[in-house]
mmCIF file of the N, C-alpha and C atoms, coordinates in Angstrom:
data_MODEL
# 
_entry.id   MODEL 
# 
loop_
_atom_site.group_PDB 
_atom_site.id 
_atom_site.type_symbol 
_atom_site.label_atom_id 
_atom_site.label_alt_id 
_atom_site.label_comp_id 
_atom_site.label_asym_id 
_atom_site.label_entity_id 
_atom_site.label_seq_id 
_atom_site.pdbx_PDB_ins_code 
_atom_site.Cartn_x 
_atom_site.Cartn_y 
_atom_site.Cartn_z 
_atom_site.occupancy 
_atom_site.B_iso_or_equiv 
_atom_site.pdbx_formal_charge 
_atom_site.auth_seq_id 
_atom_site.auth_comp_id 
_atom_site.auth_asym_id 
_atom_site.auth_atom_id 
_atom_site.pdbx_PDB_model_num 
ATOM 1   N N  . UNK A 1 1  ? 156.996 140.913 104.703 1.00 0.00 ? 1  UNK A N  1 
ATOM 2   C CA . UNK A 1 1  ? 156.927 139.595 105.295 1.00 0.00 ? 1  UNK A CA 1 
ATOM 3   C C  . UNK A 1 1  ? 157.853 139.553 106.504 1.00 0.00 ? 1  UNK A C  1 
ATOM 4   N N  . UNK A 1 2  ? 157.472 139.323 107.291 1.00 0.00 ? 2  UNK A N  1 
ATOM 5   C CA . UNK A 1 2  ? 158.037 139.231 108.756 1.00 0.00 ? 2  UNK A CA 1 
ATOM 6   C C  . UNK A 1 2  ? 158.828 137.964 109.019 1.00 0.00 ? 2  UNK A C  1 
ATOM 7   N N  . UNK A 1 3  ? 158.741 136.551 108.366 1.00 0.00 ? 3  UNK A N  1 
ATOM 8   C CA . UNK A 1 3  ? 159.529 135.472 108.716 1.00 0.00 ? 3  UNK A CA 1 
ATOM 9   C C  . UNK A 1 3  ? 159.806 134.812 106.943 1.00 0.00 ? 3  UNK A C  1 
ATOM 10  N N  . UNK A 1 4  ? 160.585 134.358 106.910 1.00 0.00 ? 4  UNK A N  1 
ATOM 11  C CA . UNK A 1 4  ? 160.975 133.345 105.988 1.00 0.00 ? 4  UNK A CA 1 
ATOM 12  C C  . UNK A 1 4  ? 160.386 131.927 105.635 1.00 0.00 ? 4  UNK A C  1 
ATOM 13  N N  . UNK A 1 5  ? 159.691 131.845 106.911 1.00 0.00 ? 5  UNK A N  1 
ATOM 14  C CA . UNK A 1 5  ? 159.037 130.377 106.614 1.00 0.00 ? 5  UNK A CA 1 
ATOM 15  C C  . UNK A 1 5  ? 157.321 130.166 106.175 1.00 0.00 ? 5  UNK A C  1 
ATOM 16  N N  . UNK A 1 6  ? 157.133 128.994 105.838 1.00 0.00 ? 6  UNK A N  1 
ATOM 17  C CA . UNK A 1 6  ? 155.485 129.053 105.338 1.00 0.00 ? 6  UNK A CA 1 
ATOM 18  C C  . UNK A 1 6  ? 154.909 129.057 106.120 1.00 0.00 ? 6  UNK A C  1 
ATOM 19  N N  . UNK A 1 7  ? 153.379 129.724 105.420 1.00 0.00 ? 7  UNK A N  1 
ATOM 20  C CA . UNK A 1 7  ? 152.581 129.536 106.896 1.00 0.00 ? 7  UNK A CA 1 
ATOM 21  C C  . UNK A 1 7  ? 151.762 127.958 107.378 1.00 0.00 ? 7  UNK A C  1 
ATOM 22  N N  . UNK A 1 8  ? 151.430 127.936 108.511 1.00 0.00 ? 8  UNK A N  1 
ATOM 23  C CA . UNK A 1 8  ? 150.737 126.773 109.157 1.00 0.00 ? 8  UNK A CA 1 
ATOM 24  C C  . UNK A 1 8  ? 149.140 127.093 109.342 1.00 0.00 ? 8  UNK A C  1 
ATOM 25  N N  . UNK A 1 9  ? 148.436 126.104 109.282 1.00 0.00 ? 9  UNK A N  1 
ATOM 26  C CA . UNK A 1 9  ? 147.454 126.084 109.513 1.00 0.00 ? 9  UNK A CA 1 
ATOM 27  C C  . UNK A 1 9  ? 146.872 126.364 111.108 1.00 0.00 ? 9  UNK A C  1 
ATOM 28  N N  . UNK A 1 10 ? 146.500 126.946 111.617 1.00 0.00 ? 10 UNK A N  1 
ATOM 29  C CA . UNK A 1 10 ? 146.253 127.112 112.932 1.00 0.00 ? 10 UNK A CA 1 
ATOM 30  C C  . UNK A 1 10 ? 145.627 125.942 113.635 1.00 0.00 ? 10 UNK A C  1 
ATOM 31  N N  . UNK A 1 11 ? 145.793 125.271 114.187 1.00 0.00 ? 11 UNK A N  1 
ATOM 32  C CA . UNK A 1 11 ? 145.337 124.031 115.605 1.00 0.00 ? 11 UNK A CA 1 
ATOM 33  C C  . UNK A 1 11 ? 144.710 124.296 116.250 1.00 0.00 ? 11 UNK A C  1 
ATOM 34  N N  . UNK A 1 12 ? 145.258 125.258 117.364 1.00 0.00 ? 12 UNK A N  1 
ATOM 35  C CA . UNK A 1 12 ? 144.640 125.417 118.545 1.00 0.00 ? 12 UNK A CA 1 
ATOM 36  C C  . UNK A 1 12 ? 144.931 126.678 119.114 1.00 0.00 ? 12 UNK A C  1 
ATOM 37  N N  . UNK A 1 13 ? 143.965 127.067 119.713 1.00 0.00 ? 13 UNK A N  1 
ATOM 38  C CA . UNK A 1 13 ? 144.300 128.928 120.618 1.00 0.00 ? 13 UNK A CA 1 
ATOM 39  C C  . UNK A 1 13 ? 144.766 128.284 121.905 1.00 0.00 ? 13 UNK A C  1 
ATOM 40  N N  . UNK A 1 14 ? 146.134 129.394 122.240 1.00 0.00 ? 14 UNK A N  1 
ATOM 41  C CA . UNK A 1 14 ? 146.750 129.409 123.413 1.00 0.00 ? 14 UNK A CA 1 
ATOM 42  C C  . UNK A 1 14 ? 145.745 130.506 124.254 1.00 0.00 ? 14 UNK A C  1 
ATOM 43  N N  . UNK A 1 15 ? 145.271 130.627 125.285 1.00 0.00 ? 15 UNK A N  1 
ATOM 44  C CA . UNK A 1 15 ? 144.574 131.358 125.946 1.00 0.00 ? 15 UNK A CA 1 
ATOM 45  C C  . UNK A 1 15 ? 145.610 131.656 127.889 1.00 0.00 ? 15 UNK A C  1 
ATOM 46  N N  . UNK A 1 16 ? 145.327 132.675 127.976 1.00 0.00 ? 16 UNK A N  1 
ATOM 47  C CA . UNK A 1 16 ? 146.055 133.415 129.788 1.00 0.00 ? 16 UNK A CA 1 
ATOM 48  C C  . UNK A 1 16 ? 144.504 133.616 130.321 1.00 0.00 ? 16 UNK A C  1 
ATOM 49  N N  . UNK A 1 17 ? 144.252 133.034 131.078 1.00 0.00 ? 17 UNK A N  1 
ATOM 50  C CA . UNK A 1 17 ? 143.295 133.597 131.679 1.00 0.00 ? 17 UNK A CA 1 
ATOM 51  C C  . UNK A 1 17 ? 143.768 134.569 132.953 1.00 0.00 ? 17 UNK A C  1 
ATOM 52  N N  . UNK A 1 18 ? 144.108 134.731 132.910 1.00 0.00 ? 18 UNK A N  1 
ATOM 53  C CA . UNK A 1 18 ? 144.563 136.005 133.761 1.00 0.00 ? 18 UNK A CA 1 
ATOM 54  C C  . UNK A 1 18 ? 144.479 137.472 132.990 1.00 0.00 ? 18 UNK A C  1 
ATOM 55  N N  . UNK A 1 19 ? 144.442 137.251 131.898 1.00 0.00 ? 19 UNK A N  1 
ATOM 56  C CA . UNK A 1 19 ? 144.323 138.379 130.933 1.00 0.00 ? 19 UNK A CA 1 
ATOM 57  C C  . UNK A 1 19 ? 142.737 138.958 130.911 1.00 0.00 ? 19 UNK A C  1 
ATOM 58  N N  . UNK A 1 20 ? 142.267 137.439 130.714 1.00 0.00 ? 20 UNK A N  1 
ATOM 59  C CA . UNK A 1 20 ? 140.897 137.414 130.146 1.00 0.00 ? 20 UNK A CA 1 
ATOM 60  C C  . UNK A 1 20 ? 139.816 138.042 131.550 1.00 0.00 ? 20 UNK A C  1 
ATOM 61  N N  . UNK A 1 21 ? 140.351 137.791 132.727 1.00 0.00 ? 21 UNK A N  1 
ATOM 62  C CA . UNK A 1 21 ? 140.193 138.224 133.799 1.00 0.00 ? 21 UNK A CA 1 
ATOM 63  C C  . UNK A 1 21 ? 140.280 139.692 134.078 1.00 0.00 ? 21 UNK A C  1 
ATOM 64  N N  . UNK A 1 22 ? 141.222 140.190 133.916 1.00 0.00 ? 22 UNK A N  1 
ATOM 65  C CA . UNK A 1 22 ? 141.280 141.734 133.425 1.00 0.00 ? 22 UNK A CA 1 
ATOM 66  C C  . UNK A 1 22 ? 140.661 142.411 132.390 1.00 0.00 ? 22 UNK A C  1 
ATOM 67  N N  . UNK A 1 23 ? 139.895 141.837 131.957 1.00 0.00 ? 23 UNK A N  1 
ATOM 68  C CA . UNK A 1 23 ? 139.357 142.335 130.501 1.00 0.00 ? 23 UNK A CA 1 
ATOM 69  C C  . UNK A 1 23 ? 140.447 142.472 129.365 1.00 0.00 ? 23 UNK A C  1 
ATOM 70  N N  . UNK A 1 24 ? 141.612 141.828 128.747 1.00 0.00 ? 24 UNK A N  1 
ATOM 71  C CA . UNK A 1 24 ? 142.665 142.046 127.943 1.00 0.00 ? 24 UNK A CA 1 
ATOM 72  C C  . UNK A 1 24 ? 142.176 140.785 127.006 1.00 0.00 ? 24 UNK A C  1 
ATOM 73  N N  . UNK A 1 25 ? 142.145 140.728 125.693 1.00 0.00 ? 25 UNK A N  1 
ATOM 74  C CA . UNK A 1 25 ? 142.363 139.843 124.956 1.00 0.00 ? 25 UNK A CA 1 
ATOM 75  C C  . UNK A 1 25 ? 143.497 138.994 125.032 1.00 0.00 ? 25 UNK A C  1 
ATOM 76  N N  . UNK A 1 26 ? 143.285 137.191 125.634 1.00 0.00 ? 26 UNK A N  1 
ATOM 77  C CA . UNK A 1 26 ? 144.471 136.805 126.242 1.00 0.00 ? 26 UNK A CA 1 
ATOM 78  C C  . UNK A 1 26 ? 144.285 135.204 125.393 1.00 0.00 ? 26 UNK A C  1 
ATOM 79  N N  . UNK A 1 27 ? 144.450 135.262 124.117 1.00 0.00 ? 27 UNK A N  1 
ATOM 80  C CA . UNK A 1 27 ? 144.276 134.191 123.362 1.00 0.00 ? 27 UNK A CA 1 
ATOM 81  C C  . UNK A 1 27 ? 145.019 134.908 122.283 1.00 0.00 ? 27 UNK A C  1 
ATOM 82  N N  . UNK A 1 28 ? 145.617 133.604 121.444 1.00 0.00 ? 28 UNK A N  1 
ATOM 83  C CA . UNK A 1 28 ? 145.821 133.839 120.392 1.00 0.00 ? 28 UNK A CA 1 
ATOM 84  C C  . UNK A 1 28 ? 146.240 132.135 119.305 1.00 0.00 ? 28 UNK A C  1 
ATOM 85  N N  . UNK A 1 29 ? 146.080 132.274 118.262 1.00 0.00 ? 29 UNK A N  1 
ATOM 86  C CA . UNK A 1 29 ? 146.305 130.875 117.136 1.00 0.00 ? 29 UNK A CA 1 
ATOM 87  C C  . UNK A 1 29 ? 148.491 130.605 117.309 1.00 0.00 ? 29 UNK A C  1 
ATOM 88  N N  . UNK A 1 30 ? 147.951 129.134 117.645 1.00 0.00 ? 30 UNK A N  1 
ATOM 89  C CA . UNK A 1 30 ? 149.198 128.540 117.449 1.00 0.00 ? 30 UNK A CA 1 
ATOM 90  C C  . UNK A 1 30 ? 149.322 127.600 117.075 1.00 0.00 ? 30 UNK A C  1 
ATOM 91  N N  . UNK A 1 31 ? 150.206 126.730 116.158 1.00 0.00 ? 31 UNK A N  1 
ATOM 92  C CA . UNK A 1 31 ? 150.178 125.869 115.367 1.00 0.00 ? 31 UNK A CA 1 
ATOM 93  C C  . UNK A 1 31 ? 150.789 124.744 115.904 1.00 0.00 ? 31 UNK A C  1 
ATOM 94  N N  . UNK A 1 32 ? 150.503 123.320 116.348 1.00 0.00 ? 32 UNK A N  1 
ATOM 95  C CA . UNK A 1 32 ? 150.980 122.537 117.324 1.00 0.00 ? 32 UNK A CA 1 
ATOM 96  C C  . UNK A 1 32 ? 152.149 121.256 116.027 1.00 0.00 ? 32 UNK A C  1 
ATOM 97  N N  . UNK A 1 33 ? 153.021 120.740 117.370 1.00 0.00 ? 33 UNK A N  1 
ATOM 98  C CA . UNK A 1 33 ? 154.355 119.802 116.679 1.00 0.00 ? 33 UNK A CA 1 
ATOM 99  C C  . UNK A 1 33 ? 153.366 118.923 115.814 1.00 0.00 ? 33 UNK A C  1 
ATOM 100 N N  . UNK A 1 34 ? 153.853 118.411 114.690 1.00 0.00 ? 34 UNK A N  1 
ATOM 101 C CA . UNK A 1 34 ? 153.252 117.373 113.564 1.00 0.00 ? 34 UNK A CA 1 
ATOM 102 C C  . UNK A 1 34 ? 153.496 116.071 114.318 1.00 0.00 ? 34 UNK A C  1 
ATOM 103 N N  . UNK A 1 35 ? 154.188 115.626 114.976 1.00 0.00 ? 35 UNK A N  1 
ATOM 104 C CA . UNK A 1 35 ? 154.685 114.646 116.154 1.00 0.00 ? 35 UNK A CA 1 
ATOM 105 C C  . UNK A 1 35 ? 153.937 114.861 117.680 1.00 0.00 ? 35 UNK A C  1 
ATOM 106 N N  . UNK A 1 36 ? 152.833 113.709 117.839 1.00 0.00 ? 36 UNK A N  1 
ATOM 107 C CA . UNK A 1 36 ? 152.169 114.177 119.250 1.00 0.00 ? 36 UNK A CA 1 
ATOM 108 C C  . UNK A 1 36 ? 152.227 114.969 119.717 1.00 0.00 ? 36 UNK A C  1 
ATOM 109 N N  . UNK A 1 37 ? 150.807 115.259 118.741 1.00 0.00 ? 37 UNK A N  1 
ATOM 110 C CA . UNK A 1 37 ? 150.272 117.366 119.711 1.00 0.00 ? 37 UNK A CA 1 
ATOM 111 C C  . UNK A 1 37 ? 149.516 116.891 120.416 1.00 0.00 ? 37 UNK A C  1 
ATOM 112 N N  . UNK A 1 38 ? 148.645 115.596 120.804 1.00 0.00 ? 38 UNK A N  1 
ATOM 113 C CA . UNK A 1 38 ? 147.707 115.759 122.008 1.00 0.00 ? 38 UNK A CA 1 
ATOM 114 C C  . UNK A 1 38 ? 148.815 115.376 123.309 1.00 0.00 ? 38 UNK A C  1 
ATOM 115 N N  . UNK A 1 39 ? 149.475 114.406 123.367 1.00 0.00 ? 39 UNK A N  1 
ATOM 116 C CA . UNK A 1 39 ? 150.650 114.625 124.031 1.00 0.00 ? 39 UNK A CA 1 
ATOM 117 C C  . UNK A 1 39 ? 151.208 115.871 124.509 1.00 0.00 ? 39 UNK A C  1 
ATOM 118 N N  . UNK A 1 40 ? 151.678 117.059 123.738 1.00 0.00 ? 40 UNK A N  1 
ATOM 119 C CA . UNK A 1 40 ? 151.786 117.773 123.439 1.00 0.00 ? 40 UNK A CA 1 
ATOM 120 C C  . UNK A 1 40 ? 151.793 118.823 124.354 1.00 0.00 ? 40 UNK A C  1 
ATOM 121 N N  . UNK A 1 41 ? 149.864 118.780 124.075 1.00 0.00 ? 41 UNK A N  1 
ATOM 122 C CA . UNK A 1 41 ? 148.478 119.909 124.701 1.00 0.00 ? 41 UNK A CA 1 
ATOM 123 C C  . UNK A 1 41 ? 149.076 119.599 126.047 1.00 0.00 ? 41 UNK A C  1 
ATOM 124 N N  . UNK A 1 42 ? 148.442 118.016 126.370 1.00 0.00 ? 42 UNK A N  1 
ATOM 125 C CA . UNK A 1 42 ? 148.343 117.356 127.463 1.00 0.00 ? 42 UNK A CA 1 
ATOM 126 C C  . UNK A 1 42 ? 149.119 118.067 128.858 1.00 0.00 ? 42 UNK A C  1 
ATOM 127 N N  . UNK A 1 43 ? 150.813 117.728 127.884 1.00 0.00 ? 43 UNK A N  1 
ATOM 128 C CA . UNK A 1 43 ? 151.862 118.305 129.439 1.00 0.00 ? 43 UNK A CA 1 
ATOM 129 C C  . UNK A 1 43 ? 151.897 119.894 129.145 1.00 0.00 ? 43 UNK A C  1 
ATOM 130 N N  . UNK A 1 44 ? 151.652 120.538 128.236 1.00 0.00 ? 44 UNK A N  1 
ATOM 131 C CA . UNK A 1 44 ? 150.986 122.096 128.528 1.00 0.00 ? 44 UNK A CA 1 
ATOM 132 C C  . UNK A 1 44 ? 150.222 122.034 129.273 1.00 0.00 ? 44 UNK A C  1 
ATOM 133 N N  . UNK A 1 45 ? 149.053 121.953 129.215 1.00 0.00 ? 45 UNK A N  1 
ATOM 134 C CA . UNK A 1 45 ? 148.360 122.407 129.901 1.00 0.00 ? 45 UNK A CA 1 
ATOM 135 C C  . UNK A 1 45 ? 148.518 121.691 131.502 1.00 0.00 ? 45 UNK A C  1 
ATOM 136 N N  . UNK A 1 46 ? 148.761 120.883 131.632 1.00 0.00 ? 46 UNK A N  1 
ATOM 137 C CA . UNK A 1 46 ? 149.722 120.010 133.387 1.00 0.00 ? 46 UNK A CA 1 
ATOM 138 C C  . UNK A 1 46 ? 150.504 121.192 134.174 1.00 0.00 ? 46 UNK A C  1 
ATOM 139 N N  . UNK A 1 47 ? 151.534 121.392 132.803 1.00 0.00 ? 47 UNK A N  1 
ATOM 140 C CA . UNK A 1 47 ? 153.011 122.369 133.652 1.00 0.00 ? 47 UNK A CA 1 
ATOM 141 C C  . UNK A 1 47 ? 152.223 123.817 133.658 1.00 0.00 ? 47 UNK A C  1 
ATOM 142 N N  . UNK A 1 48 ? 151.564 124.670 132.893 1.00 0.00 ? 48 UNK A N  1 
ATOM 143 C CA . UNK A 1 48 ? 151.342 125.850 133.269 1.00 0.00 ? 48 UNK A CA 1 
ATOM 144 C C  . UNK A 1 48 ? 149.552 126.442 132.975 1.00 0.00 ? 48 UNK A C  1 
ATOM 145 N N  . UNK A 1 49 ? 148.446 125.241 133.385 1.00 0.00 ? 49 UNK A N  1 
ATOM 146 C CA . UNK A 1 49 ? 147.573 125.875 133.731 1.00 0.00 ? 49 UNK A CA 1 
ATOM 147 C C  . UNK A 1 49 ? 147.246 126.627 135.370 1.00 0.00 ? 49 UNK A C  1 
ATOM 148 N N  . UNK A 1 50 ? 148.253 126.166 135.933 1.00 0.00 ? 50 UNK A N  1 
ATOM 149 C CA . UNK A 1 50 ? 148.672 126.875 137.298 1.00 0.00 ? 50 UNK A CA 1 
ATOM 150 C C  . UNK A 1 50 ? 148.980 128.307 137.452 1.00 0.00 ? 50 UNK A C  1 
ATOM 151 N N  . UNK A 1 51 ? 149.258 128.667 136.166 1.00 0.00 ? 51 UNK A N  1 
ATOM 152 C CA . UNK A 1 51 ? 149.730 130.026 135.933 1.00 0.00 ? 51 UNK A CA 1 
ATOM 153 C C  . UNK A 1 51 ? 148.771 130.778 134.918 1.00 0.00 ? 51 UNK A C  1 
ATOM 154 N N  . UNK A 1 52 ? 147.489 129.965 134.542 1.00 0.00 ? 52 UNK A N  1 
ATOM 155 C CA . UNK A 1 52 ? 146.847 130.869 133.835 1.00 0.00 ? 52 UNK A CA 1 
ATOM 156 C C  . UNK A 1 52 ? 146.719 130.223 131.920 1.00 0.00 ? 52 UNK A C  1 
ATOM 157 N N  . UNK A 1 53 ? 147.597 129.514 131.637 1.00 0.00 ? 53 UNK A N  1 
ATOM 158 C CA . UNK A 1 53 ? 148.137 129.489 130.676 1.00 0.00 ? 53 UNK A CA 1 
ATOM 159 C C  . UNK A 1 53 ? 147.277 127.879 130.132 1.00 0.00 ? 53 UNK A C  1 
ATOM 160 N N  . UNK A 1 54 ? 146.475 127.976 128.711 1.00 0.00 ? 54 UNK A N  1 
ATOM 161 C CA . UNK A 1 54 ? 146.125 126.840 128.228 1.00 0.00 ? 54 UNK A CA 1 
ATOM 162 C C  . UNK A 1 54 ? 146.276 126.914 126.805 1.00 0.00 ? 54 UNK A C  1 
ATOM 163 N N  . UNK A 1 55 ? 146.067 125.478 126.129 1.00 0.00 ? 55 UNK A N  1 
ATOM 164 C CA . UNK A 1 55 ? 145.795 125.518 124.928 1.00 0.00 ? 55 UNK A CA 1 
ATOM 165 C C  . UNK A 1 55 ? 144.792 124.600 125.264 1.00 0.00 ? 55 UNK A C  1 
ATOM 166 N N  . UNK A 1 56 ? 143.779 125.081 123.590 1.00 0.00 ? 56 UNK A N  1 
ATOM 167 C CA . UNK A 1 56 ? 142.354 124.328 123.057 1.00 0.00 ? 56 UNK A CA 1 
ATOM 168 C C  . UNK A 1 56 ? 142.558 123.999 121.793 1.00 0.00 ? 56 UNK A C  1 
ATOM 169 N N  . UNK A 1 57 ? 142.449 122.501 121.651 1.00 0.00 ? 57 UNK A N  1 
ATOM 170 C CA . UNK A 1 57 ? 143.088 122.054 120.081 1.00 0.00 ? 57 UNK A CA 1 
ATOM 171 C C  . UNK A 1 57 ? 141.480 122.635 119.436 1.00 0.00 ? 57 UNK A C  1 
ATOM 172 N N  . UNK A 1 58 ? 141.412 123.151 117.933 1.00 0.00 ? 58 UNK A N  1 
ATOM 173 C CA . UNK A 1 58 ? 140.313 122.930 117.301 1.00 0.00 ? 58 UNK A CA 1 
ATOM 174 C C  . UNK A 1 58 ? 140.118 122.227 116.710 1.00 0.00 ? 58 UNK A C  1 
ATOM 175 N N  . UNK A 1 59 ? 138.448 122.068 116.415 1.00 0.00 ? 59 UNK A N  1 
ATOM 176 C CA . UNK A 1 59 ? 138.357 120.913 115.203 1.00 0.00 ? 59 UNK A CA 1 
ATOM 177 C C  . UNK A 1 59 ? 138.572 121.199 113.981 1.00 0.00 ? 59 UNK A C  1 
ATOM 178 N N  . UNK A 1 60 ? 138.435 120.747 113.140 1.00 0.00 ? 60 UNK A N  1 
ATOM 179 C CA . UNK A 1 60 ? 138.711 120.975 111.523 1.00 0.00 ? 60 UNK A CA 1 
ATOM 180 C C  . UNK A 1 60 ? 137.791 122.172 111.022 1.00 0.00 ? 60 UNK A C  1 
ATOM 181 N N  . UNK A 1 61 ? 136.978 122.344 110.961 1.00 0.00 ? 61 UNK A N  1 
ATOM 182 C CA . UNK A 1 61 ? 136.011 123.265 110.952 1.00 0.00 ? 61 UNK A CA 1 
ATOM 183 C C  . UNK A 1 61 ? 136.582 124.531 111.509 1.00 0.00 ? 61 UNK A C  1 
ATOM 184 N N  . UNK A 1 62 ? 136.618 124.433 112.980 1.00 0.00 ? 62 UNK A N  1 
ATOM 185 C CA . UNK A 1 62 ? 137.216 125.859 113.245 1.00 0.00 ? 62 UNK A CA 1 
ATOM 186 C C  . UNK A 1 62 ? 138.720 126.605 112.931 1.00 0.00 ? 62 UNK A C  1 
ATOM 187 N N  . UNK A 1 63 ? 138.968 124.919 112.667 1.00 0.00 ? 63 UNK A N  1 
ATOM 188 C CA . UNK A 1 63 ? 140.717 125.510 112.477 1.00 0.00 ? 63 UNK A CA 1 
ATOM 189 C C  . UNK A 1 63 ? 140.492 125.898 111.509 1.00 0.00 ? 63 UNK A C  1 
ATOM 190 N N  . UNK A 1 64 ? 140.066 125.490 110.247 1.00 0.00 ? 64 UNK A N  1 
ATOM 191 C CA . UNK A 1 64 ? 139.781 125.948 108.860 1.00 0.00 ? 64 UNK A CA 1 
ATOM 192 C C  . UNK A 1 64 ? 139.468 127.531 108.744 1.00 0.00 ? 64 UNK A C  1 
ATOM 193 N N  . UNK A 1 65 ? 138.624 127.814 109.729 1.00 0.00 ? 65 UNK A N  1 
ATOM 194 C CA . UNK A 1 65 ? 137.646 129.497 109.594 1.00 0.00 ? 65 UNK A CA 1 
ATOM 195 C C  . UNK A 1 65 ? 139.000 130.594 110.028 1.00 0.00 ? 65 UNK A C  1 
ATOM 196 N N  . UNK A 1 66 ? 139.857 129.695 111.683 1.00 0.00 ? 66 UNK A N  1 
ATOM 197 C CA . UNK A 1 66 ? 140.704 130.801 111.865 1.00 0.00 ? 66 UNK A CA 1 
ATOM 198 C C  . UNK A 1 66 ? 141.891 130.958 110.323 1.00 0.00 ? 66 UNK A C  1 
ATOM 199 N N  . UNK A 1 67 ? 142.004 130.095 109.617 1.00 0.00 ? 67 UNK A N  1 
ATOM 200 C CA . UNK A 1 67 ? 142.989 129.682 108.322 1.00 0.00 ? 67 UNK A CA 1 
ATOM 201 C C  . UNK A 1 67 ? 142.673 130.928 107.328 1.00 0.00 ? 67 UNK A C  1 
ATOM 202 N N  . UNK A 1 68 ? 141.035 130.825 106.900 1.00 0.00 ? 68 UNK A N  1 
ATOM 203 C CA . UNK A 1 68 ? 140.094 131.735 106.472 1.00 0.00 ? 68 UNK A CA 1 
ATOM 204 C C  . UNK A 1 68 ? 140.622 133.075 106.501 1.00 0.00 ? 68 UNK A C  1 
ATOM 205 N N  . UNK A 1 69 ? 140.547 133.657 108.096 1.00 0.00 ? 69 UNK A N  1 
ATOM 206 C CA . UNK A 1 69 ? 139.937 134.731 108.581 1.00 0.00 ? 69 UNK A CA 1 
ATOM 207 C C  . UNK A 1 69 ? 141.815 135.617 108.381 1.00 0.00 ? 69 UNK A C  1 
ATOM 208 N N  . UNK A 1 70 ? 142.362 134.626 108.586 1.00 0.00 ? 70 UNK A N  1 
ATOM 209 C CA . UNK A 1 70 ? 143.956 134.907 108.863 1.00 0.00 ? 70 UNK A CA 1 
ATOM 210 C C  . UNK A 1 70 ? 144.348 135.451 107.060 1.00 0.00 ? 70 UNK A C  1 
ATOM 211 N N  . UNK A 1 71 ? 144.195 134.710 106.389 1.00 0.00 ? 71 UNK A N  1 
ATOM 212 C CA . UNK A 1 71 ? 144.787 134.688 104.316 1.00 0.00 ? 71 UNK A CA 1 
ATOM 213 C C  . UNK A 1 71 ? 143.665 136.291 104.478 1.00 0.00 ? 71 UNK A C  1 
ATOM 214 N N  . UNK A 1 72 ? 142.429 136.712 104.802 1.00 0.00 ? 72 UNK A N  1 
ATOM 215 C CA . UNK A 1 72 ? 141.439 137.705 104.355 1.00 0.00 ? 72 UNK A CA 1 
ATOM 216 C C  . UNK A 1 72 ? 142.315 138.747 104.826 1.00 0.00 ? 72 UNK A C  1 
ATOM 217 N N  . UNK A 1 73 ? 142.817 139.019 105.857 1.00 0.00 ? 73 UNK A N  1 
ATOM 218 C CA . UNK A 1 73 ? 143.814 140.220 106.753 1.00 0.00 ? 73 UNK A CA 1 
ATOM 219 C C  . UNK A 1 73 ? 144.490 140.484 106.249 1.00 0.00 ? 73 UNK A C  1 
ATOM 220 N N  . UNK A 1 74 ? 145.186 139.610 105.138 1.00 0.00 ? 74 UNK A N  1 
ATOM 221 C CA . UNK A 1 74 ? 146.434 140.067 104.378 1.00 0.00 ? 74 UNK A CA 1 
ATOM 222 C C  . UNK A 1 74 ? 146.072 140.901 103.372 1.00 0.00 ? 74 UNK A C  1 
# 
């Protein structure tokens, strides 16, 4: 086990498109504040989609599958 703490349900993929541009896998699952995450998203994606850099909240459904796909790996 790599951290001490529990796990979270995944939210939303952070994505670089600058990666994705190069052909590099440039996404990955991150779990947003329990205290205004669309807020949150919002000034993310403001301060550094300039640089490539977003998040995409999911819906319940998908967040659920990445939740899924994540417990099967172990």
């Amino acid at each position: 086990m790599s951290s001490p703490r529990e796990g979270k349900e995944c939210q939303a993929v952070i994505h670089n498109e600058n990666a994705k541009e190069s052909g590099r896998y440039g996404s990955g699952p991150i779990a947003l504040p329990d205290e205004s995450a669309e807020d949150f998203v919002a000034e993310f994606n403001r301060v550094y989609a300039s640089i490539g850099w977003t998040i995409e909240r999911l819906a319940g459904e998908q967040a659920e599958r990445l939740d899924d796909s994540k417990q099967d790996a172990s």
